[in-house]
FIVEX-625558 format. One record per residue (C-alpha): residue number from 1; residue in one letter; chain; y, z, x negated. Coordinates in Angstrom, 1 decimal, padded with zeros to 4 digits, m for minus. Each point is the difference from the previous one (the first is absolute). Layout:
FIVEX-625558
   pos   code   unit    north       up     east
   NUM      a      A        Y        Z        X
...
This chain:
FIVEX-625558
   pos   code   unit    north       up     east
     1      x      A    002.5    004.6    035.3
     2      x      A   m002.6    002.8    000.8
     3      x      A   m003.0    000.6   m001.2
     4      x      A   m001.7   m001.0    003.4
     5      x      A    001.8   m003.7   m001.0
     6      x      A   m001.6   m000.2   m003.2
     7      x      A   m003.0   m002.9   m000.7
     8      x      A   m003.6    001.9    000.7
     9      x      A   m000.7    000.2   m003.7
    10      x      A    003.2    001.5   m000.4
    11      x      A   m000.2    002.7    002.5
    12      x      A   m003.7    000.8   m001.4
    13      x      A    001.4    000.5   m003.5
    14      x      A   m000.7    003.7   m000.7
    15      x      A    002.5    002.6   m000.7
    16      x      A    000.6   m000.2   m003.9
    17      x      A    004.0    001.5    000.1
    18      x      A   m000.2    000.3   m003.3
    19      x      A    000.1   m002.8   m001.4
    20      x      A    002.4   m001.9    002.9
    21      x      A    003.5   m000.1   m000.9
    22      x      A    002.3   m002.6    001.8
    23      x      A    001.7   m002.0   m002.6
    24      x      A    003.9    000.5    000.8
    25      x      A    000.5   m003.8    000.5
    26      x      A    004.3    000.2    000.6
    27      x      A    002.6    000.4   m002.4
    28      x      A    001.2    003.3    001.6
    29      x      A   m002.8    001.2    000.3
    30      x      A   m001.0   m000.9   m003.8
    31      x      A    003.3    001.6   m001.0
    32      x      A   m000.7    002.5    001.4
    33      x      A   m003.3    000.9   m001.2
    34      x      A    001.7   m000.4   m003.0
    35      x      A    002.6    002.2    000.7
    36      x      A   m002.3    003.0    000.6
    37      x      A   m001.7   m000.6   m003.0
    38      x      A    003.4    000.6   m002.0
    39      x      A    000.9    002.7    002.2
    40      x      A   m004.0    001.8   m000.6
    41      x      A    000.5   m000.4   m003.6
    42      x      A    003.2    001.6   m000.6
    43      x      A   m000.4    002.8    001.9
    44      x      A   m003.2    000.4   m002.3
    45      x      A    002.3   m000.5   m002.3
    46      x      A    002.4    002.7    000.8
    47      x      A   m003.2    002.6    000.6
    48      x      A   m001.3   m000.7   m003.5
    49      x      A    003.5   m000.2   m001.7
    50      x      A    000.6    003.8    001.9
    51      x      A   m003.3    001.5   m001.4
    52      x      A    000.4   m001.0   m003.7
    53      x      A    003.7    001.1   m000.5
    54      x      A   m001.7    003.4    001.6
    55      x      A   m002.6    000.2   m002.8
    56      x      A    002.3   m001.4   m002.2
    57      x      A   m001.3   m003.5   m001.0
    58      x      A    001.5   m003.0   m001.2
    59      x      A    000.5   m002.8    002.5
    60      x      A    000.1   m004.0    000.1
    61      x      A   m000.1   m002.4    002.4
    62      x      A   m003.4   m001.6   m000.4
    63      x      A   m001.6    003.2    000.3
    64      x      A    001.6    001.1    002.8
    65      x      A   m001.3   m003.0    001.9
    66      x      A   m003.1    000.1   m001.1
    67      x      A   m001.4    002.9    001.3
    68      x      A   m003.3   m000.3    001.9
    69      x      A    001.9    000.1    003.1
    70      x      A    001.7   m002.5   m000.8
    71      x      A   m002.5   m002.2   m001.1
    72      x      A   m001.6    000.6    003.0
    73      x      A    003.2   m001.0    001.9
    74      x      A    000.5   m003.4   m001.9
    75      x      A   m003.9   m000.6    000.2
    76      x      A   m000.1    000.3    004.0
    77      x      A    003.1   m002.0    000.0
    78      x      A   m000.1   m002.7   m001.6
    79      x      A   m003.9   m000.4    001.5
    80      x      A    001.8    000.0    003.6
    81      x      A    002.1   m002.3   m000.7
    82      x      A   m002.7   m002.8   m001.5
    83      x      A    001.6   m003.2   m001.0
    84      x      A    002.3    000.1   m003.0
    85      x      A    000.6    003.2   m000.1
    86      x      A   m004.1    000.6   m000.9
    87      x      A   m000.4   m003.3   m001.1
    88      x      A    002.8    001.2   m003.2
    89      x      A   m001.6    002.7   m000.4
    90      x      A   m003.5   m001.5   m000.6
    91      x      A    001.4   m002.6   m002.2
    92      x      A    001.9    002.4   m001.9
    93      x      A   m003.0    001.9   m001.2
    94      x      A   m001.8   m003.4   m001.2
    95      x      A    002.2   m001.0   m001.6
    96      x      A    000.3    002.9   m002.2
    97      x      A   m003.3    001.3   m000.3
    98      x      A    000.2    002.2   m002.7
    99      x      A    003.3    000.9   m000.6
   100      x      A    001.2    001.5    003.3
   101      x      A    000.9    003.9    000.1
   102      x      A   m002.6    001.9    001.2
   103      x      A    002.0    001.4    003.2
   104      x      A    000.4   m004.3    000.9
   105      x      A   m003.7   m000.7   m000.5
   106      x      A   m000.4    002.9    002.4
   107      x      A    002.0   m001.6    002.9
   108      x      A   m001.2   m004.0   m000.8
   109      x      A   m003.9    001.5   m000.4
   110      x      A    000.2    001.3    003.5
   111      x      A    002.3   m002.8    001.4
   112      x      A   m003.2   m002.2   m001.4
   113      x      A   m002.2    001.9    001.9
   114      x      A    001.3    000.3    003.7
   115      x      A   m001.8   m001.7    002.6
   116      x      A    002.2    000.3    003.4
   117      x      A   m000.4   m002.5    002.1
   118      x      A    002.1   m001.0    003.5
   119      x      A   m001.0    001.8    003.4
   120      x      A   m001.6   m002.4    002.6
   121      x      A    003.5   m000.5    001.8
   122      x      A    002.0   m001.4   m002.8
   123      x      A   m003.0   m001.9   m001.2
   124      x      A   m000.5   m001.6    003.3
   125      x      A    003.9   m000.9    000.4
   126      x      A   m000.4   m002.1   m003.4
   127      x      A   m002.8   m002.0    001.5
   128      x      A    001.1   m000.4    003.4
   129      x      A    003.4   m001.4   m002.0
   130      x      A   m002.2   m002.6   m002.1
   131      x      A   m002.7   m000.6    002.0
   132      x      A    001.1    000.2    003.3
   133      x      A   m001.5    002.9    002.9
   134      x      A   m003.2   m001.7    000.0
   135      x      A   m000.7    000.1   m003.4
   136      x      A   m002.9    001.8    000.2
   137      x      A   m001.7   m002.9    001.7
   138      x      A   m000.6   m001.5   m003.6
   139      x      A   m002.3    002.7   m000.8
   140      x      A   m003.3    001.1    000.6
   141      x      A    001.0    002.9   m001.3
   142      x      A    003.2    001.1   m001.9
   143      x      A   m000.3    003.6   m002.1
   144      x      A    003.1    002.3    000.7
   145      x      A   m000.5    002.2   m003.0
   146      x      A    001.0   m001.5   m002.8
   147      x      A   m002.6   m000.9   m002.9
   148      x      A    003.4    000.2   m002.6
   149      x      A    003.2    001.6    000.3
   150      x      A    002.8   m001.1   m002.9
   151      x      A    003.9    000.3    000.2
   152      x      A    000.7   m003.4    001.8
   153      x      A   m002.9   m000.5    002.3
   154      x      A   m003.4    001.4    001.1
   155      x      A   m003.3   m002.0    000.3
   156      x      A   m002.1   m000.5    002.6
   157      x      A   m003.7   m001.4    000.3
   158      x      A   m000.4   m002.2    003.1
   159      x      A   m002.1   m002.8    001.4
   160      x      A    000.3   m003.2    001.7
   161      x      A   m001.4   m001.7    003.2
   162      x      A   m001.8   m002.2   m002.5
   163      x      A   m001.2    002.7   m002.2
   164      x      A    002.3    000.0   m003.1
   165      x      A    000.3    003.1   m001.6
   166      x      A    003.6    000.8   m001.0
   167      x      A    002.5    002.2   m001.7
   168      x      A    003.5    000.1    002.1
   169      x      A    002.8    001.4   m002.4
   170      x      A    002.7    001.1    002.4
   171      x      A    003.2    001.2   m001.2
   172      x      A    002.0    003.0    001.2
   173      x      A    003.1   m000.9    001.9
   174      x      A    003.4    000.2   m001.3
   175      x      A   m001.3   m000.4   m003.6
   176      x      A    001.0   m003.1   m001.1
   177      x      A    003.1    000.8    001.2
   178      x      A    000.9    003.1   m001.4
   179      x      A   m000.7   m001.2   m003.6
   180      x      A    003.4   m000.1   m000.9
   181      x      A    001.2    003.4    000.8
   182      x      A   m003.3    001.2   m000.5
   183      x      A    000.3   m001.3   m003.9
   184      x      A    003.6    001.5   m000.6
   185      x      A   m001.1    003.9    001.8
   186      x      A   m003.2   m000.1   m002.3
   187      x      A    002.0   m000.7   m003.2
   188      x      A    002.8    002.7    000.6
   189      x      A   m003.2    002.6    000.7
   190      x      A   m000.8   m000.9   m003.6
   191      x      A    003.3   m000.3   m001.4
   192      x      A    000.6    003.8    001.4
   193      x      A   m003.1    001.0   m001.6
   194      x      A    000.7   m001.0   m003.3
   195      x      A   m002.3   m002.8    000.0
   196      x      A    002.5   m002.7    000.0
   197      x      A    002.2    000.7   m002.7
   198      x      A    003.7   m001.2    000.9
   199      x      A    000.3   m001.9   m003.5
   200      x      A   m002.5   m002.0    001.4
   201      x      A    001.0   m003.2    002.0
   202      x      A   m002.0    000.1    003.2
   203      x      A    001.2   m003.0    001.8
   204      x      A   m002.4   m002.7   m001.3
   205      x      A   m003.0    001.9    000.4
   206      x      A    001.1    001.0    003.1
   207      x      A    000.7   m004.0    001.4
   208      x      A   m003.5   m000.5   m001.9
   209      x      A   m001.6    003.1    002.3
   210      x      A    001.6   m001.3    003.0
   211      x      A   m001.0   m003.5   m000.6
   212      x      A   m003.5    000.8   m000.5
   213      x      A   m000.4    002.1    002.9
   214      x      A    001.3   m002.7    002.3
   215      x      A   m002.3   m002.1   m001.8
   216      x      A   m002.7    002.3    000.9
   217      x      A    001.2    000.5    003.8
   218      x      A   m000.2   m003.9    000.3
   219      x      A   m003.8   m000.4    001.4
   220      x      A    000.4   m004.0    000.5
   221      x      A    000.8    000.2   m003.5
   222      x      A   m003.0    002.3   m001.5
   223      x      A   m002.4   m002.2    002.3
   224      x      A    001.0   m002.8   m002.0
   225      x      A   m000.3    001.7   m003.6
   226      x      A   m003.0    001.2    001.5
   227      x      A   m001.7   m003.4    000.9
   228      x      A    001.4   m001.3   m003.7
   229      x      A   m002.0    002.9   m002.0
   230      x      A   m003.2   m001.2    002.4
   231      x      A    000.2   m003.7   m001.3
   232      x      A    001.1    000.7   m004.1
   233      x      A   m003.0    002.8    000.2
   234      x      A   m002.3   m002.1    002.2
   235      x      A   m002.3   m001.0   m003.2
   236      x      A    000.5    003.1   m001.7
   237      x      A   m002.8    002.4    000.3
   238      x      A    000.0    003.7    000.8
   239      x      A    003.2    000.1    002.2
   240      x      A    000.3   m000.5    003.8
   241      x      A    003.0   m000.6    001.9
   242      x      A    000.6    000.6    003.6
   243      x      A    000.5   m003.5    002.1
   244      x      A    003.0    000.2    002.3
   245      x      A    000.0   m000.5    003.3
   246      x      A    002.6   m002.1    001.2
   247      x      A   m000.2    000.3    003.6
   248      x      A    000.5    003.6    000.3
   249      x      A    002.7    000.4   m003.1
   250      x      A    003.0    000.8    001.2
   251      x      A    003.6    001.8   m001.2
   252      x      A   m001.1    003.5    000.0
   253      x      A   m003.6   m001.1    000.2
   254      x      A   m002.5   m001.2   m003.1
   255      x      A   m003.2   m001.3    001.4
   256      x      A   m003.0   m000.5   m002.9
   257      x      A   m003.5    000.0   m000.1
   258      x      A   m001.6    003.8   m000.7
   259      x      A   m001.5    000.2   m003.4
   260      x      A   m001.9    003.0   m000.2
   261      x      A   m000.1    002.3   m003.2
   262      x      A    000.3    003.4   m001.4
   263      x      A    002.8    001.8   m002.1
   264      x      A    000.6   m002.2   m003.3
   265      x      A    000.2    004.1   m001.2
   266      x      A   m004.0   m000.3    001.1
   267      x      A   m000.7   m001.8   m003.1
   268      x      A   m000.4    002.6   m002.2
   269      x      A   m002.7    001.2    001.5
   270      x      A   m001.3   m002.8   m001.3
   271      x      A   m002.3   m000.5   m003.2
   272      x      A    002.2   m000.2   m003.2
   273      x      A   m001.2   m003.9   m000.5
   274      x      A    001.0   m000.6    003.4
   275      x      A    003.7    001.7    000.2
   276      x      A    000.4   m001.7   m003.1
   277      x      A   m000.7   m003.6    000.9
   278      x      A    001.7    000.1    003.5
   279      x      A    003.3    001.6   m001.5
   280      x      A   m000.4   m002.7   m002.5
   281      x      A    000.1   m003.0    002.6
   282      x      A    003.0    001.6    001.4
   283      x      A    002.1    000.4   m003.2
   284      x      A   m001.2   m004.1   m000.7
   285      x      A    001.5   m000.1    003.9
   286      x      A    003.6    001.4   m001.6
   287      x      A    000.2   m001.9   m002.8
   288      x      A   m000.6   m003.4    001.6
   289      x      A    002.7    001.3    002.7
   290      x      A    002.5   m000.2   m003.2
   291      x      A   m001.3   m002.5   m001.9
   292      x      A   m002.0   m002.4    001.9
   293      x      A    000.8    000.4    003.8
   294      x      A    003.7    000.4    000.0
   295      x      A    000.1    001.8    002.8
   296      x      A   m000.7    004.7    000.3
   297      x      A   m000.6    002.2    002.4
   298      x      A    002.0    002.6   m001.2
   299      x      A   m000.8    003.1    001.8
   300      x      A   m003.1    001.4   m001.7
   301      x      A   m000.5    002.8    002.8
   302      x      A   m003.4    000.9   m000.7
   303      x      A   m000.9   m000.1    004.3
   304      x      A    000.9   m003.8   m001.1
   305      x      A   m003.7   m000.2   m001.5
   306      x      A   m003.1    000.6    001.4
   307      x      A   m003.7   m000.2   m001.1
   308      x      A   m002.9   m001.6    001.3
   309      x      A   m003.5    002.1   m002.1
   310      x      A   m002.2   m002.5    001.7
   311      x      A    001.5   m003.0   m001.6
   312      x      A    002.8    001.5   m002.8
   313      x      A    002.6   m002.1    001.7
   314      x      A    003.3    001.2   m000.2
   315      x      A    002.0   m000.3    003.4
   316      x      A    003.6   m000.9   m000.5
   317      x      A    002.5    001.1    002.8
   318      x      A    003.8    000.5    000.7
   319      x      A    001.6   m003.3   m001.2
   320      x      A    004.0    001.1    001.1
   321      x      A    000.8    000.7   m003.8
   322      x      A   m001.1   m003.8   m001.3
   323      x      A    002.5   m001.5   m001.7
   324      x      A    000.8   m003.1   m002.4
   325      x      A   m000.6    001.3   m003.9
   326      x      A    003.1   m000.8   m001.6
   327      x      A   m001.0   m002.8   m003.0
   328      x      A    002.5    002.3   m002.2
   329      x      A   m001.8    002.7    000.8
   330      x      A   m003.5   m001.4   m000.6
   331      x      A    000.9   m001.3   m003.5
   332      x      A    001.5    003.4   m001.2
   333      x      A   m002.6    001.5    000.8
   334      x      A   m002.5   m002.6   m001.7
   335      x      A    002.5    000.3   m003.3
   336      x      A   m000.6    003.8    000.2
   337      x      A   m003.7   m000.4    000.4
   338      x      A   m000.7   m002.6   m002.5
   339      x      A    002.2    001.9   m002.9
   340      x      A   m001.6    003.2    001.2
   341      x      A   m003.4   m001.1   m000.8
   342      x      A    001.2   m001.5   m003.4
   343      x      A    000.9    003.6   m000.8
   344      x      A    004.0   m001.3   m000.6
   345      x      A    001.9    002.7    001.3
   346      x      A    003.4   m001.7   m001.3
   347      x      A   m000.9   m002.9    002.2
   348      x      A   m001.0    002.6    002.9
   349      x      A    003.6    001.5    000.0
   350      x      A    001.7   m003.2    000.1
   351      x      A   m002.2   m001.4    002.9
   352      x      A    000.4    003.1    001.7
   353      x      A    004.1   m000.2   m000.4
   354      x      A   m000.4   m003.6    000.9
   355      x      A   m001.7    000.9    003.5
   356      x      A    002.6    002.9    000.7
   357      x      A   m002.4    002.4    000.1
   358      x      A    001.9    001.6   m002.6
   359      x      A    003.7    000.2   m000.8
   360      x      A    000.9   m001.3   m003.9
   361      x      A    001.9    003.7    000.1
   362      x      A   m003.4    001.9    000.8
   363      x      A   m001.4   m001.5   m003.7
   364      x      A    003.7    000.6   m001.7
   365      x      A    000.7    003.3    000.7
   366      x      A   m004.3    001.5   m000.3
   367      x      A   m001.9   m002.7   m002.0
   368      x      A   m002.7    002.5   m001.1
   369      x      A   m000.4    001.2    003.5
   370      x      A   m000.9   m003.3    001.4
   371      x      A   m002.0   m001.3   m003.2
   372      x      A   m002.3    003.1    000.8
   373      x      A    000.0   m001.2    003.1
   374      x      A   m000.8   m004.0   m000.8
   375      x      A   m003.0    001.3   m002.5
   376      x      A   m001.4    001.7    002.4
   377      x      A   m000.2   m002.3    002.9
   378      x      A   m000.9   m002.7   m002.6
   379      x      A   m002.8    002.2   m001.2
   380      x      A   m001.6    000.7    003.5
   381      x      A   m000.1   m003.5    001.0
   382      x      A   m001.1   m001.5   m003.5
   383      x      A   m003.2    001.6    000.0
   384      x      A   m003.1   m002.6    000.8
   385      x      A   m001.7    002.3    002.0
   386      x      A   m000.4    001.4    003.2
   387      x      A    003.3    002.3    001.0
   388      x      A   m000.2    003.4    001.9
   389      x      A    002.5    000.0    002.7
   390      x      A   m001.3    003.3    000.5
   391      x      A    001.6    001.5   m003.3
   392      x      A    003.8    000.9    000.5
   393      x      A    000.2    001.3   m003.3
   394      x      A    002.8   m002.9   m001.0
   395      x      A    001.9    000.5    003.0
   396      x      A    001.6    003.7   m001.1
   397      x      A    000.9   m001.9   m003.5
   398      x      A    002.0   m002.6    002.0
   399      x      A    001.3    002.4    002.6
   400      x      A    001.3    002.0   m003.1
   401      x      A    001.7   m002.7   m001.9
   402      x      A    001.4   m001.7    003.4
   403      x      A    001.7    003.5    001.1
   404      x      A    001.9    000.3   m003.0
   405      x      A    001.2   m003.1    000.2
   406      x      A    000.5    000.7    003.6
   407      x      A    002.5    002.5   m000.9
   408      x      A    002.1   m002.1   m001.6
   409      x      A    002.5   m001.3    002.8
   410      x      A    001.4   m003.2   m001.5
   411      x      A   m003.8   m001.3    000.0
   412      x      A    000.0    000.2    004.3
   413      x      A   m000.9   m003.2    001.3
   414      x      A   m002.6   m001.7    002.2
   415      x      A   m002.2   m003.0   m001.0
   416      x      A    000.3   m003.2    001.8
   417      x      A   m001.1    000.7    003.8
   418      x      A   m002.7   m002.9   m000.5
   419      x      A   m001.1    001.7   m002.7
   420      x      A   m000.1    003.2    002.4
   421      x      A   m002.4   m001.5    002.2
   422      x      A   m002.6   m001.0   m002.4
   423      x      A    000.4    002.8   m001.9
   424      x      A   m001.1    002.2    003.3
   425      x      A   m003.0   m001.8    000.1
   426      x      A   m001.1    000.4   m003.6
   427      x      A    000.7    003.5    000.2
   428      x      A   m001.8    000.7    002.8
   429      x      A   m003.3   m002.1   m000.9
   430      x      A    000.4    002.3   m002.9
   431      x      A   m000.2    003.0    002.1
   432      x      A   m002.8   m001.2    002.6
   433      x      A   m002.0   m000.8   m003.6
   434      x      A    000.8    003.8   m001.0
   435      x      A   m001.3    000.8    003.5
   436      x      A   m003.1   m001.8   m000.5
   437      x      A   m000.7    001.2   m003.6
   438      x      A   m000.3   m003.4   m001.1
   439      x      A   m001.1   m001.8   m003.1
   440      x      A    001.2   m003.3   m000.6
   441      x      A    000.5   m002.5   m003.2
   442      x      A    003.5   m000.2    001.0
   443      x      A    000.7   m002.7   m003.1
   444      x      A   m002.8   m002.5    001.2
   445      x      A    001.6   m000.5    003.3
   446      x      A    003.7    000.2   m001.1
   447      x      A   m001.1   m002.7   m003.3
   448      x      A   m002.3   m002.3    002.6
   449      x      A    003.1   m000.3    002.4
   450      x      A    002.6   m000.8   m002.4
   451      x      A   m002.5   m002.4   m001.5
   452      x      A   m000.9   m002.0    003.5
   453      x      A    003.8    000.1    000.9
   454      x      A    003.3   m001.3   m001.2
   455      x      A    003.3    001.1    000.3
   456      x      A    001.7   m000.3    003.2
   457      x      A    003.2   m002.7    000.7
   458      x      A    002.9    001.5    000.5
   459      x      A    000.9   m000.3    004.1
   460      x      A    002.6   m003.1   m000.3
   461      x      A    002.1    001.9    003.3
């Protein structure tokens, strides 16, 4: 289709190259995108292998592929590709916070931060394919540019002959079904970088990855998480959920009313009082997910939150990564909270065994390691008063203990992939309240939920 073919809006849209990339929407042409990306990296390989056996350096792998071309290389990559391939990448740094090398952080930071959207043509092929060619007779006005750009769709703002004001998520072709392959390139990237370590077994996180992504590239499905958060928050103050619009939902198309807000990363600006109580109502939001709600959304993104200063609300979006809370799940973590604040680390260890989020060989083979590790969890969190999430200091002490044990081989194994996803979204509360500088009494909301709730039945299937 030309350009002279294209809607009006469309053809006005002005010339922003730089930030249009067609999404490659086929399997060849994913492959190949791929492809070039192996074929870019070991040439810099080659080039940087070549100039330190001339000046007479040592060479490994990892830091042959990390040089800052290549960085670049996987960065622009993996940010043309979208879907999986970016949506892995995001996750990945999450769900690690902390503890990622610093060359990784590098590539997930900026992965984070891209904001390329479709050009007019491919963005007007996916409507025409949902909504038919007079789809634009819906409108008073539709908005070409995006408002948010993410790895499986783009935003839009748009509004209708009868004057609602919407957000249109549209997602790029070809993503859904690329997730697969998409999935198994991504992981052999990492596993030829070293960040995958072949004593690892990869094949449960990556059917847990691939299931959650499909999960996430289902819009009928996220409309209907989203309408459930609307109704279990409806009498909950401080939150607002978008209302879906089920008229103009489709397969490759979320419809939902537009909530304005800014950044949640906004808030601190904010006075300290304020910061405090809003991160506050939002760690309560968490721990009710676990405890109370039974149900998470697990993907704590921070473009997932935004703020409202006029009111304080917090505006909750994105509902793909909502998922049932495993009752197992829920009660380990309850035994570990509730032992944890009686100051019993013994107790800790064996709840945290019980939960498999460790391995009974981690406490065999380095008991001192983890009971440093145990007292000083249980000391942070023991403390009746306000916590700084601002103050890392703890998180070096940790990060040395759990790399020595790290070292250790026969220790290698991953926690329970339910466990996995609510882990993700403690961790990165955690780093949104480091973010935010925040100040919260951590033990009054972890002692009042355990005290309104009960444990969880086991799911009888």
């Amino acid at each position: 289709m030309s350009d002279d073919n294209l809607p009006p809006e469309f053809a006005d849209l002005p010339e922003d190259r730089s930030r249009q990339r067609a999404v490659p929407a086929g399997r060849i042409a994913r492959l190949g995108t791929f492809g070039r990306l192996v074929g870019g990296v070991a040439g810099g390989m080659v080039a940087e292998g070549a100039r330190r056996i001339a000046s007479g350096e040592g060479i490994n792998a990892r830091d042959l592929i990390l040089t800052p071309g290549n960085v670049q290389r996987l960065t622009d990559r993996l940010s043309h590709l979208r879907g999986a391939a970016m949506k892995m990448g995001q996750m990945i740094s999450l769900d690690a916070g902390d503890f990622l090398p610093d060359e990784l952080s590098t590539i997930l930071a900026r992965l984070r931060d891209q904001g390329n959207f479709m050009p007019a043509r491919q963005l007007d092929t996916v409507l025409r394919a949902e909504w038919g060619a007079d789809w634009r007779k819906q409108f008073r006005w539709f908005n070409p540019r995006p408002i948010a750009a993410a790895s499986i769709g783009q935003v839009h703002k748009a509004l209708t002959r009868d004057g609602e004001e919407l957000a249109i998520k549209v997602q790029y072709p070809g993503v859904a079904k690329s997730i697969d392959s998409d999935v198994d390139n991504v992981m052999t990237l990492l596993k030829v970088a070293g960040f995958a370590p072949p004593e690892l077994e990869m094949g449960k996180l990556m059917a847990a990855a691939k299931q959650q992504l499909h999960e996430e590239a289902d819009y009928a499905r996220e409309g209907r998480q989203m309408a459930l958060y609307r109704d279990m928050l409806a009498d909950t103050p401080g939150f607002v959920v978008p209302r879906l619009h089920e008229g103009l939902t489709r397969g490759s198309i979320l419809a939902m009313s537009f909530e304005d807000g800014v950044s949640i990363e906004e808030l601190a600006n904010e006075p300290a009082e304020v910061r405090d109580a809003v991160f506050a109502r939002l760690l309560r939001l968490v721990t009710r997910e676990l405890f109370d709600l039974g149900v998470m959304q697990t993907d704590p993104n921070f473009a997932n939150f935004r703020y409202r200063r006029g009111t304080g609300e917090i505006v909750l979006l994105d509902f793909g990564a909502c998922r049932p809370v495993d009752p197992v799940v829920a009660n380990g973590y309850r035994r570990m909270l509730e032992a944890g604040l009686r100051g019993d680390a013994e107790q800790v260890l064996a709840a945290t065994i019980e939960a498999g989020f460790m391995m009974p060989i981690v406490a065999e083979k380095h008991p001192e390691r983890v009971r440093r590790m145990i007292d000083i969890v249980i000391g942070e969190m023991r403390a009746d008063a306000p916590f700084d999430f601002g103050d890392r200091a703890f998180i070096p002490l940790l990060r040395e203990e759990g790399w020595a044990i790290a070292q250790d081989k026969d220790t290698w194994a991953f926690p329970p992939i339910e466990t996995l996803f609510v882990q993700r979204k403690v961790s990165g509360i955690a780093l949104l309240g480091a973010r935010l500088q925040a100040k919260v009494n951590v033990r009054r909301i972890v002692e009042d939920i355990l005290g309104s709730t009960t444990p969880r039945a086991a799911d009888p299937s």
